[in-house]
C-alpha positions in Angstrom: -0.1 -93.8 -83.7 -0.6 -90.4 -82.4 1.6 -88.1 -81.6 2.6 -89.0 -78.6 3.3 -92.6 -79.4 5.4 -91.0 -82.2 7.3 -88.9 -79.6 7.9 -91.8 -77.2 8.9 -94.0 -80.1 11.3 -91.5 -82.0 12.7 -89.3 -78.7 12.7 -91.1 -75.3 14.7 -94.1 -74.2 13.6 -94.7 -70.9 15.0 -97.7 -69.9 18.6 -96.1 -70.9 17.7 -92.8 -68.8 16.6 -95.1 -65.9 19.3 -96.7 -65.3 21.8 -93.6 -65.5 19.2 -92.0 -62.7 19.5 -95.3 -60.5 23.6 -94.9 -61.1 23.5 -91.5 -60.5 21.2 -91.7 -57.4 24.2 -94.3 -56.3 21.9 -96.2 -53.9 18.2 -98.2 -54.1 15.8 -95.1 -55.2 12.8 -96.7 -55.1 10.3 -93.2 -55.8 10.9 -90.9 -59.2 9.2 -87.3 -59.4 9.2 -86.8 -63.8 8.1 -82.9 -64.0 7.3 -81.9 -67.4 6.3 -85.4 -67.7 4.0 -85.2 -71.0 2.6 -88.8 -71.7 5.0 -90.1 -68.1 6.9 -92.5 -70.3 9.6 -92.3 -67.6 7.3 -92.0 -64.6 5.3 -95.5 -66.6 8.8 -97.2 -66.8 10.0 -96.9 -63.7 6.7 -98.8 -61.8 7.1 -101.2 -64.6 10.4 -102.0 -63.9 10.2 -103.1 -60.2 6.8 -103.6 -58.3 8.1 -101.8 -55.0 9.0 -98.9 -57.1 6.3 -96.0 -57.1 6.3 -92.2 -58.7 4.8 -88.9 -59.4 4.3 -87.7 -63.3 3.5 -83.4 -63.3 2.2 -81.9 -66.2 0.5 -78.9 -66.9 -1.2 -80.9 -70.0 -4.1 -83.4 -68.2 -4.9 -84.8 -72.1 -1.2 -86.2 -72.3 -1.5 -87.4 -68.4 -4.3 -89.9 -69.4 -1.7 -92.7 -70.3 -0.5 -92.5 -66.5 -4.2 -91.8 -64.9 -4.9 -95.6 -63.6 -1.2 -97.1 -63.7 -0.7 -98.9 -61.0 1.4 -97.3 -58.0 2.0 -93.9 -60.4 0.1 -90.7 -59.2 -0.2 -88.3 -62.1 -0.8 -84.4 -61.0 -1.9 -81.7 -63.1 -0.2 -78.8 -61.8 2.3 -76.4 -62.4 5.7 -77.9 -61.1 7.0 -74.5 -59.6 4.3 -75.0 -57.1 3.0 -78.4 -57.0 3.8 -80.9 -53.8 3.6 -84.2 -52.9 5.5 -86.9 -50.6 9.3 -86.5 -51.1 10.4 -88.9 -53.7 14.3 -89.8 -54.5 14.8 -88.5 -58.1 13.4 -86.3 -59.8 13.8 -85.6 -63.4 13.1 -83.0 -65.6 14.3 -83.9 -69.4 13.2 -83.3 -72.8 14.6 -79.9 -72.3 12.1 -79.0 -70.4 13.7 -76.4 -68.5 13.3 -74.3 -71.8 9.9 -73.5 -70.6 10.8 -71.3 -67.6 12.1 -68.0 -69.6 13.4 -66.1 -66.7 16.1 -67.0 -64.4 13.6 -66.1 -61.5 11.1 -68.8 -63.1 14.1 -71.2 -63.0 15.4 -70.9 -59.2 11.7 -71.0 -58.2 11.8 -74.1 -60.0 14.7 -75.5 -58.8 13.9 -74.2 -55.1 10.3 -76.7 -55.5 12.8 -79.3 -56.4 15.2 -79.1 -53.5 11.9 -79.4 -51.3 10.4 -82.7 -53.2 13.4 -84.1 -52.6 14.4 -86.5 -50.2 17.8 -85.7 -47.8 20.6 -87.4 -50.6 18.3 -87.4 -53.5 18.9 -86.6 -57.3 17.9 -84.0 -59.2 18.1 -84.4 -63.5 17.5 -82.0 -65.6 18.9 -81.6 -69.9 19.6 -79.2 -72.0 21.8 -78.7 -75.7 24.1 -76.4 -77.5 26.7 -76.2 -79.5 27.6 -74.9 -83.4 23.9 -75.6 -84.4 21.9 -74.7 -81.2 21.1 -70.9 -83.0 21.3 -71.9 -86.5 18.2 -72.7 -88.8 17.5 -75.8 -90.6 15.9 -79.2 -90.5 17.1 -82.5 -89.0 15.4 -86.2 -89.7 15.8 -89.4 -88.3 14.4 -93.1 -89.3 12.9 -95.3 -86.6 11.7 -98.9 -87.5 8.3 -99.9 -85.8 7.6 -103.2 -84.6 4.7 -103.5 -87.4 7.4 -103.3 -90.2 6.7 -99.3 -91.1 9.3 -96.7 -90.4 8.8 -93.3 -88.5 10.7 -90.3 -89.8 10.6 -87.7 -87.4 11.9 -84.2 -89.0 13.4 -81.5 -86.6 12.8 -77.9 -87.6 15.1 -75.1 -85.8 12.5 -72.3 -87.0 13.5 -69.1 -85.4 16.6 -68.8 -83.0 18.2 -65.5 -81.5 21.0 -66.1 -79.5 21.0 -62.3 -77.8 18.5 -63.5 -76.1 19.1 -67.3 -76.0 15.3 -68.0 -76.9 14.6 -71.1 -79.8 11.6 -72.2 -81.9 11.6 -75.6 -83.2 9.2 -77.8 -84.6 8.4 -81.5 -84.6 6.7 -83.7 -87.1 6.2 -87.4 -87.6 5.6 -89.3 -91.1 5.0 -93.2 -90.6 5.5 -94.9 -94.4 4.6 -98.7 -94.8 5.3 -100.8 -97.8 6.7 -97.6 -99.4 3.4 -95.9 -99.0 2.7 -92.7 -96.7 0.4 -94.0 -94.2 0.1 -91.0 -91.4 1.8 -87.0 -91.9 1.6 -85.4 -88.4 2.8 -81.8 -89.1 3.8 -79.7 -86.6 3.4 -82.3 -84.1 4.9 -80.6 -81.1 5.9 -76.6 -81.2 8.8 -75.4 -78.7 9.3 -71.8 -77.9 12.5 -72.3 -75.6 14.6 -70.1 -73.5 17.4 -72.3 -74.2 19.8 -72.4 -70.6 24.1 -73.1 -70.7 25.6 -75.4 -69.0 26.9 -72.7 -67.0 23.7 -70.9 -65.9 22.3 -74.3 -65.4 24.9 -74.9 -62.8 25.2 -71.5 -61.4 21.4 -71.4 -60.9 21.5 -75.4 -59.0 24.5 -74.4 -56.4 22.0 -71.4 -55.7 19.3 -73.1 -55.0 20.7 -75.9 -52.9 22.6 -78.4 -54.5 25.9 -79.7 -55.0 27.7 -78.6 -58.3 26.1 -81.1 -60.9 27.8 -83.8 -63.0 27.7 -83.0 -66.5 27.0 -86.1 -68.7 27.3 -86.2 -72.5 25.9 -89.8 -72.8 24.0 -92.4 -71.2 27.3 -94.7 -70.9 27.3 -95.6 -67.1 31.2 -95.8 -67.2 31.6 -92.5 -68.7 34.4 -90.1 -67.2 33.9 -86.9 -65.6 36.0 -84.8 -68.3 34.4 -86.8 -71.5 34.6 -84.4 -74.7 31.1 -82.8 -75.5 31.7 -82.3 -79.3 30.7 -79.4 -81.3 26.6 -80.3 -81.1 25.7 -81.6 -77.9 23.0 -82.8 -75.3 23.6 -83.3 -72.0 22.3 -84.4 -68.5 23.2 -82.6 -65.3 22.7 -84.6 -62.3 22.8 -82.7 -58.8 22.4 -84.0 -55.1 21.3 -82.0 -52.7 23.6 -80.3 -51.2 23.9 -81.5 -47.3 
């Protein structure tokens, strides 16, 4: 496995994040827009899971694109998604807290302001992001994941450098795959984030500016989950925002 196998395998649940999008979108989206899309595992999923469905995967990274280069009905872009266009599509989705990226608020609302104009009149815009008691603090974090071969992934979660004055992160993830007890792959430093890690609350602010509705704030996947549901003292959450008619 490389790395991104271990990401899509350890991180990304796309069949789960599809369905919230299609609940959120309230209707029959048929075309997704992932930015930041990485390897597309969304983008990959979603023409996968209905063959009238089609979509757009933007990355900066053309390496990670390959996986989505000759899929059927999925046109991957190399470009920078502040700038990039193509046909309007019905959600777009921006997750993996991606949004980290873009250090500057004026980098975010030119963002945002791309996305308002990819969109389609009463389409979806998705974007995550985290907080909470350990969003600043250092320290590792592992999880197990069984593979269908019998071996177990461990990926480990590093919060390496944080300063909350100025709300920017470093974390660090690496992948160790151990079979029949044995170490069988150690992929250090896998991925390296140097985040400007956004609020809720500038999140929001920064979406009403730029043309959408105020966003619903979802701590979970749950399609029956209520507005007001508790985000806990450690968090991740989805905001979804329409645009604004």
């Amino acid at each position: 496995m490389d790395r991104w196998e271990c990401y899509e395998h350890a991180v990304q649940a796309p069949r789960e994040t599809l369905a919230l999008l299609v609940h959120e979108h309230g209707a029959a989206p048929r075309e997704l827009g992932e930015d930041f899309a990485g390897s597309a595992a969304l983008a990959r999923a979603w023409v996968a899971s209905d063959a009238t469905r089609r979509a757009v995967a933007v990355d900066l990274d053309a390496h990670a694109l390959q996986r989505a280069a000759h899929v059927e009905r999925l046109q991957a872009l190399v470009a920078d998604v502040r700038r990039v266009r193509h046909a309007p599509v019905d959600v777009l989705h921006a997750g993996n807290f991606s949004l980290g990226y873009l250090h500057t608020r004026q980098e975010l609302l030119e963002y945002l302001r791309n996305a308002v104009a990819r969109l389609r009149d009463g389409g979806v815009f998705a974007c995550d992001t985290f907080g909470g008691a350990s969003a600043f603090q250092l320290g590792v974090a592992t999880r197990t994941h069984p593979l269908p071969d019998g071996a177990v992934l461990t990926s480990i979660w590093r919060r390496r450098a944080a300063d909350p004055r100025t709300a920017r992160v470093e974390n660090v993830l690496s992948f160790r795959i151990v079979r029949d007890g044995e170490l069988v792959a150690r992929l250090d430093d896998a991925f390296e984030y140097r985040w400007r890690l956004w609020s809720i609350s500038e999140l929001s602010d920064a979406l009403v500016e730029c043309g959408f509705e105020p966003p619903r704030v979802r701590a979970s996947t749950a399609l029956d989950e209520p507005d007001d549901a508790p985000l806990g003292e450690d968090f991740a959450v989805l905001l979804c925002a329409r645009i604004r008619r």
